[in-house]
C-alpha positions in Angstrom: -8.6 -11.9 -18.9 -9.5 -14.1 -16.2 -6.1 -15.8 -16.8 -4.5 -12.2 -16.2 -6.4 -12.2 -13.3 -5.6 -14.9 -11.3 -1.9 -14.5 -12.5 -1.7 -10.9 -10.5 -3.4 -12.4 -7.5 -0.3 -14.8 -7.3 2.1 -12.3 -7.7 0.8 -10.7 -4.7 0.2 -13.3 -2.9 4.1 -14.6 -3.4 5.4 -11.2 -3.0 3.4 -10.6 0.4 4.4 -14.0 1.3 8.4 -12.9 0.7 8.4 -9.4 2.0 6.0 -9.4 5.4 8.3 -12.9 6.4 11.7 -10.8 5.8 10.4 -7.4 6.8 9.9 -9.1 10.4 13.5 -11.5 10.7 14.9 -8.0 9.6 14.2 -6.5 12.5 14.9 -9.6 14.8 17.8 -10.3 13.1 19.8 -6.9 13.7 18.3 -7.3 17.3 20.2 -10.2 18.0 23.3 -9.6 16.2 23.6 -6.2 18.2 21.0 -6.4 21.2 19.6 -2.7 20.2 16.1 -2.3 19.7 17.2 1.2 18.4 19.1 0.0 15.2 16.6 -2.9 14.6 13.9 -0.3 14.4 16.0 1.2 11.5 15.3 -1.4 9.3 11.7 -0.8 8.6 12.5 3.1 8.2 14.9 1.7 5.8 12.1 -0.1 3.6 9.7 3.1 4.3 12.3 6.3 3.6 12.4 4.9 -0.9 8.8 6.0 -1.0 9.9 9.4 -0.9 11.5 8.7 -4.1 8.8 7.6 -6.1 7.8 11.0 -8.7 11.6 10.4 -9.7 11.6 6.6 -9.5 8.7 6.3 -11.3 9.7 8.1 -14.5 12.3 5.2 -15.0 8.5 3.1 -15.9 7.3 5.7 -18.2 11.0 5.6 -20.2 11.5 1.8 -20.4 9.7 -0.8 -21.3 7.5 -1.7 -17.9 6.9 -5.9 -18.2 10.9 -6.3 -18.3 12.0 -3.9 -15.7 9.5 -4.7 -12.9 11.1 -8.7 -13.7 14.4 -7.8 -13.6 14.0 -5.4 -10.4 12.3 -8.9 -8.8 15.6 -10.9 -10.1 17.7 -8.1 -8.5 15.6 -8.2 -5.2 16.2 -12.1 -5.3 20.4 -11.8 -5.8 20.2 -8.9 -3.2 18.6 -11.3 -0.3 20.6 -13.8 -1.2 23.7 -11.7 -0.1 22.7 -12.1 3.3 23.9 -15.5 3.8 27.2 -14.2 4.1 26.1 -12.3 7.4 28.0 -14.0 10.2 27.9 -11.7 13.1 27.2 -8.0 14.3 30.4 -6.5 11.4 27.8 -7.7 8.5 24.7 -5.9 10.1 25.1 -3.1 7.3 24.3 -5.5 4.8 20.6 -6.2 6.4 20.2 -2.4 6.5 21.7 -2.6 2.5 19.2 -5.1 1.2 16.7 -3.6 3.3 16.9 -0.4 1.7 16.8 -2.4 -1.6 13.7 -3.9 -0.8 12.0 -0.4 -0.1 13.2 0.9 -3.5 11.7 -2.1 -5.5 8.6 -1.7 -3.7 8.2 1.5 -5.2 9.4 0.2 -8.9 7.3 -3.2 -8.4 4.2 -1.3 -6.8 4.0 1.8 -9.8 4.6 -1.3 -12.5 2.3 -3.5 -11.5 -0.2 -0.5 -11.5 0.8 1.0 -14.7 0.8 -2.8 -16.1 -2.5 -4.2 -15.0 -4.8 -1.8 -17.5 -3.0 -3.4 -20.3 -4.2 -6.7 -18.8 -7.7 -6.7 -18.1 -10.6 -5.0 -18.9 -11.3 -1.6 -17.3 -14.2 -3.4 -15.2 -12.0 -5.9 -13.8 -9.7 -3.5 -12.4 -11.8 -2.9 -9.0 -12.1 -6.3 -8.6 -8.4 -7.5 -9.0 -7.3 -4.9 -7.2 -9.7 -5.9 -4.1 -8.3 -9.2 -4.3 -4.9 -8.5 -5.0 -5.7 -6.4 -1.2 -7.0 -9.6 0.1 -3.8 -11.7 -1.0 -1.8 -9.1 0.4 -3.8 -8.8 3.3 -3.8 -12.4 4.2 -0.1 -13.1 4.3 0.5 -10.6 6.8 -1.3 -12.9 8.4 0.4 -16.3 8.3 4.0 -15.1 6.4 5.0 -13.6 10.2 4.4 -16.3 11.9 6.1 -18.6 9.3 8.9 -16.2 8.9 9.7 -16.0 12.9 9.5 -20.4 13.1 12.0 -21.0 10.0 14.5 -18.0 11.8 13.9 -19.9 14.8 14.7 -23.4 13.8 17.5 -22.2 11.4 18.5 -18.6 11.2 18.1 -15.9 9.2 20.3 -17.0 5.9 17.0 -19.6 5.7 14.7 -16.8 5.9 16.5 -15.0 3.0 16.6 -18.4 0.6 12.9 -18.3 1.5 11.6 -14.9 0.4 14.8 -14.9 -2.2 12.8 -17.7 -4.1 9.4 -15.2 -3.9 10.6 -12.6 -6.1 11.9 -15.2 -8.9 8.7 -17.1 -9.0 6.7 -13.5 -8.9 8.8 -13.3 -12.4 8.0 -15.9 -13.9 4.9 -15.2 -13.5 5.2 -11.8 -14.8 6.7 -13.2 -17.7 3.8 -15.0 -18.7 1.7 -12.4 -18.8 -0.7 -11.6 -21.5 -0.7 -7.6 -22.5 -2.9 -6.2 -25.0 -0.1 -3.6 -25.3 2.7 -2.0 -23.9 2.0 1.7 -22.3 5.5 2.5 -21.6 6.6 1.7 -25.5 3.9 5.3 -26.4 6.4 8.2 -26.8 6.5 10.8 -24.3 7.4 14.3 -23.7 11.2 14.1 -22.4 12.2 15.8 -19.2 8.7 15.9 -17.7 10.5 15.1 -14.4 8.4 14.5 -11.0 6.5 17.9 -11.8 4.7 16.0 -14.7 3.8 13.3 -12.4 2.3 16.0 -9.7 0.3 17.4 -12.6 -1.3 14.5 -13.8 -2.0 13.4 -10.4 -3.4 15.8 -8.4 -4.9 18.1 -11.9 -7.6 15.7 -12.2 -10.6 15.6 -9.6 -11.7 12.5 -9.9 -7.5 11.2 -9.2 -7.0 13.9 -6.3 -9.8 13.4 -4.2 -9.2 9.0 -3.6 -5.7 10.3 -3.3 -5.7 12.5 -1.0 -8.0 10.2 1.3 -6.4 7.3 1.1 -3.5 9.8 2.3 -5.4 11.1 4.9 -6.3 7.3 6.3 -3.1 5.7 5.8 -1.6 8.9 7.6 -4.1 8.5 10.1 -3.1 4.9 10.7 0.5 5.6 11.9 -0.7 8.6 13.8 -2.8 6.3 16.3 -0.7 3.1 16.3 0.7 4.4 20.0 -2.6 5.3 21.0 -3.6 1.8 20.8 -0.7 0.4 22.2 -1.7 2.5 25.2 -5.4 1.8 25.1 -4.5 -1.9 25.0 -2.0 -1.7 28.1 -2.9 1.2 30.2 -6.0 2.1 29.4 -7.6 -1.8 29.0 -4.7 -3.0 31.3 -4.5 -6.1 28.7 -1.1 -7.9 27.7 0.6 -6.6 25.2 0.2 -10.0 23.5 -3.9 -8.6 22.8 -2.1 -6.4 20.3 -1.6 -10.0 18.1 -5.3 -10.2 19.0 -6.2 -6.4 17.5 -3.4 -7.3 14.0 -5.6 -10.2 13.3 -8.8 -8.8 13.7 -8.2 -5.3 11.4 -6.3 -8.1 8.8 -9.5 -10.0 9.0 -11.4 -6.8 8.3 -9.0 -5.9 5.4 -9.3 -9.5 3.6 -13.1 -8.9 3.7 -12.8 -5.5 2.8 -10.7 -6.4 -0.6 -13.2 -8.6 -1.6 -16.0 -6.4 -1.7 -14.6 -3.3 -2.5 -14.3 -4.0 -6.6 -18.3 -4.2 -6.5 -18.8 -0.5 -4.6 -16.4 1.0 -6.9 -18.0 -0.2 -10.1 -21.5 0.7 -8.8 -20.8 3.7 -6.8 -17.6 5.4 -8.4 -13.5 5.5 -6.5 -14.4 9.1 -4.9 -17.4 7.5 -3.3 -15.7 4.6 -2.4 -13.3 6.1 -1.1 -15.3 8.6 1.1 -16.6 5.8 2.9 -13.6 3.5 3.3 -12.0 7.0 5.2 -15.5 7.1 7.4 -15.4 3.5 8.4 -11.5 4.2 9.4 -13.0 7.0 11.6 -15.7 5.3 13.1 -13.0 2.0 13.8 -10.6 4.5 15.6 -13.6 6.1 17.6 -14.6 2.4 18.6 -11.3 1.6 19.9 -11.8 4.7 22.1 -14.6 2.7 24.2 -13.4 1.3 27.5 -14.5 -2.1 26.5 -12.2 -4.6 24.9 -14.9 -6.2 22.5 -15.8 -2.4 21.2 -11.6 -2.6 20.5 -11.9 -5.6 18.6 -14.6 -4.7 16.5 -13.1 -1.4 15.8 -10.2 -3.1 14.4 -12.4 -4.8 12.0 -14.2 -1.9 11.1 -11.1 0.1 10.6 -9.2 -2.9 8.7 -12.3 -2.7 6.1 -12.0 1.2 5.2 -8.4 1.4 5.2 -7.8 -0.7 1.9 -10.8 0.6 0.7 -9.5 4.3 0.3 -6.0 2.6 -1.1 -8.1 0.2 -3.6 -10.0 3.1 -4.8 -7.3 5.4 -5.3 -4.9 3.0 -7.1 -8.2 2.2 -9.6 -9.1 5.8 -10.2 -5.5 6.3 -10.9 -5.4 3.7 -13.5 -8.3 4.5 -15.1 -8.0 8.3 -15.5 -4.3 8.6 -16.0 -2.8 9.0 -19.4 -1.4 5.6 -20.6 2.4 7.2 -21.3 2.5 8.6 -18.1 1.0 5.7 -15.5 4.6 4.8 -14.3 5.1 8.2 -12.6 1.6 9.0 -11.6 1.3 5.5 -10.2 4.5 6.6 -8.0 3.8 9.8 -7.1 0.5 8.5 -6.2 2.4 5.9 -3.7 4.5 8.6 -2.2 1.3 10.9 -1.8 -0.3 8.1 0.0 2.1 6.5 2.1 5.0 9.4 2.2 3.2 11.4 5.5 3.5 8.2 7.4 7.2 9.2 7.7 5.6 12.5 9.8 2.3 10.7 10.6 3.8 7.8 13.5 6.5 10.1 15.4 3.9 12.7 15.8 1.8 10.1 17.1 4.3 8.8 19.8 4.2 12.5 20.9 0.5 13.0 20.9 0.0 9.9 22.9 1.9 11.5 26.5 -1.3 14.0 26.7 -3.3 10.6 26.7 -4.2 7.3 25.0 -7.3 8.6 23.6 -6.4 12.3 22.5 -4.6 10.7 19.1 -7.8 8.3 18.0 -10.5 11.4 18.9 -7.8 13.8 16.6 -7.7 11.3 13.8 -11.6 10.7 14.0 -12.1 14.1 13.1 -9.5 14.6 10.7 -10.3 11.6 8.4 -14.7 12.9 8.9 -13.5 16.5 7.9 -11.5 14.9 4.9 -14.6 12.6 3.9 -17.2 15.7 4.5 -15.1 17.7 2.7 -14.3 15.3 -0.5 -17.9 14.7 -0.4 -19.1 18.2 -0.5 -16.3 18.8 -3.5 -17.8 15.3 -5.3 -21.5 17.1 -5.3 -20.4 20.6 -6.0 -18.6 19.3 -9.1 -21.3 17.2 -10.5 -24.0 19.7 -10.1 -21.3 22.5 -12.1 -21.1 19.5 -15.1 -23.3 20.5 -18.3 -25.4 17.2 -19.3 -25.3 18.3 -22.7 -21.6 16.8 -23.2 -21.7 13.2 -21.9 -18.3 10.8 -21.6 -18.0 8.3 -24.1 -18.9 5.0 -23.4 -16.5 2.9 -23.8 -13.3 4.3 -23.2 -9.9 2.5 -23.6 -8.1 1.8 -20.4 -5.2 4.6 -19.7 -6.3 7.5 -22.1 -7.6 10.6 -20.5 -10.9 11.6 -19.7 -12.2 14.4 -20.8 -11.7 17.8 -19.7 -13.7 19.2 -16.8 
């Protein structure tokens, strides 16, 4: 198992590598072909918009077998970038925006597999921990791929860029490939023409699924929502140059590595629901920091609110693999993606809005939304347990992917 292990912590560290060093040139790319900050903002809505998809997309995992499509979606991804050397000028800037979409629509098919794939790799007690590191991988090459990514376009272009984070997604599978499954989920038989309805069911039916779902939602929505208001705390508010914003990315990615690496431990000991609870608290208590008209208390709240944020997303992806039905992981594992990162389409131009009645009005809203959420899950975690009869106990050992049972 701990072969599987380290085998999904490469994957995501070669696939952050690829995508956060292309997901950048993207944008500075079409900037430069066209000089229009409009149309190079386009491209990241172009990777985002797919996630909306992800209850239909996802039933494609549950129909075929899972291990060969998320490799040949990462072969596809690979010959897709590699079109992009034929981009000469501003006529060939619909092909970025192409393979930019494409990109968005294997994240949701790579993302769902690799979640419906790793509880037929490991142990049900390893998934906390591999999916805290797999964070941490992630985590740290938004970090450094950036800043690699921007150098190579400077010193040779974009096509460079695109041979670069083409040869990610080929080494990613290969080392899918060589993966060792006890089994195949997707090859159990399932009820046809379930549709996204059976994925919404599944998902959100099941308390101890809903509630890390619905605050991991809550944070990552909360996340776009403020990202003006710290822009504005940094510049007007602070009077700082906007380069302190590099300063404030660091410092939550810092906070998020940590955060991966610790958060496998809490959920085994403490349970996903409380886990997440507190990962949605320290979010709140990082965007009330950043409130503070002192740059240190910004800094810190960054790192504060960089450990809580993958907290909530690590606990929700684990409690969805453990509770889900094996036969249907593809789907939920999707429509668990587009619950979580879906209201960020809503979440960030309602927080350009907000932010003209202030810099601090969006942080103090979004404190109080993601406390209410985690009071609220709480209070719905202890009113649940108390209503359980002690008289019918779980099994104790429980294969990974079958149902628990009834509440």
């Amino acid at each position: 198992m701990r072969r599987n292990a380290s085998l999904f912590v490469a994957i995501s560290l070669l696939s952050g590598f690829g995508s956060s060093a292309m997901s950048l040139v993207n944008g500075i790319w079409i900037l430069d072909l066209t000089g229009s900050t409009g149309l190079a903002a386009l491209a990241g809505l172009c990777v985002y918009a797919p996630v909306l998809a992800g209850p239909w997309l996802g039933g494609l995992l549950d129909r075929v077998p899972r291990r060969p499509l998320v490799i040949a979606v990462n072969l596809l991804l690979a010959a897709a970038l590699l079109t992009l050397l034929t981009v000469r000028g501003p006529g060939q800037t619909w092909l970025i925006f192409t393979v930019s979409c494409a990109y968005g629509v294997s994240y949701v098919l790579i993302d769902a597999g690799e979640t419906a794939l790793l509880p037929s790799a490991l142990a049900p007690t390893e998934l906390g921990d591999v999916n805290g590191w797999r964070s941490s991988a992630q985590e740290g090459m938004k970090l450094v791929a950036p800043l690699a990514g921007a150098g190579l376009y400077a010193w040779r272009g974009g096509p460079a860029v695109a041979v670069l984070s083409a040869a990610m997604p080929i080494l990613v599978a290969v080392l899918y490939a060589v993966l060792r499954l006890r089994w195949t989920p997707a090859d159990q038989r399932i009820e046809p023409g379930g549709g996204p309805r059976t994925g919404l069911v599944a998902l959100f039916g099941e308390r101890a699924t809903r509630l890390p779902v619905v605050l991991a939602a809550v944070s990552i929505a909360m996340s776009g929502f403020t990202t003006a208001g710290i822009y504005a705390i940094v510049v007007t508010e602070l009077r700082l140059p906007t380069t302190f914003l590099g300063v404030l990315a660091s410092a939550q990615g810092a906070g998020s590595i940590l955060g991966g690496l610790i958060v496998g431990r809490l959920i085994a000991a403490r349970g996903a629901v409380a886990v997440g609870v507190a990962g949605t608290a320290l979010f709140a208590l990082g965007c009330l920091a950043r409130c503070l008209p002192w740059w240190p208390a910004t800094v810190l709240g960054a790192v504060v609110a960089g450990v809580g944020l993958p907290a909530t997303l690590v606990a929700a992806v684990t409690a969805v693999q453990t509770h889900t039905p094996a036969a249907l992981l593809g789907r939920v594992a999707a429509t668990a993606n587009t619950a979580m990162f879906g209201p960020l389409v809503a979440a960030i131009p309602l927080g350009s809005a907000a932010v003209h009645l202030g810099a601090r009005p969006p942080l103090i809203v979004a404190t109080a939304i993601c406390l209410t959420a985690a009071v609220a899950a709480t209070v719905t975690r202890r009113s649940t347990a108390r209503g359980q009869t002690p008289t019918m106990p779980a099994p104790p050992h429980r294969k990974a992917g079958t149902s628990p049972a009834s509440r």
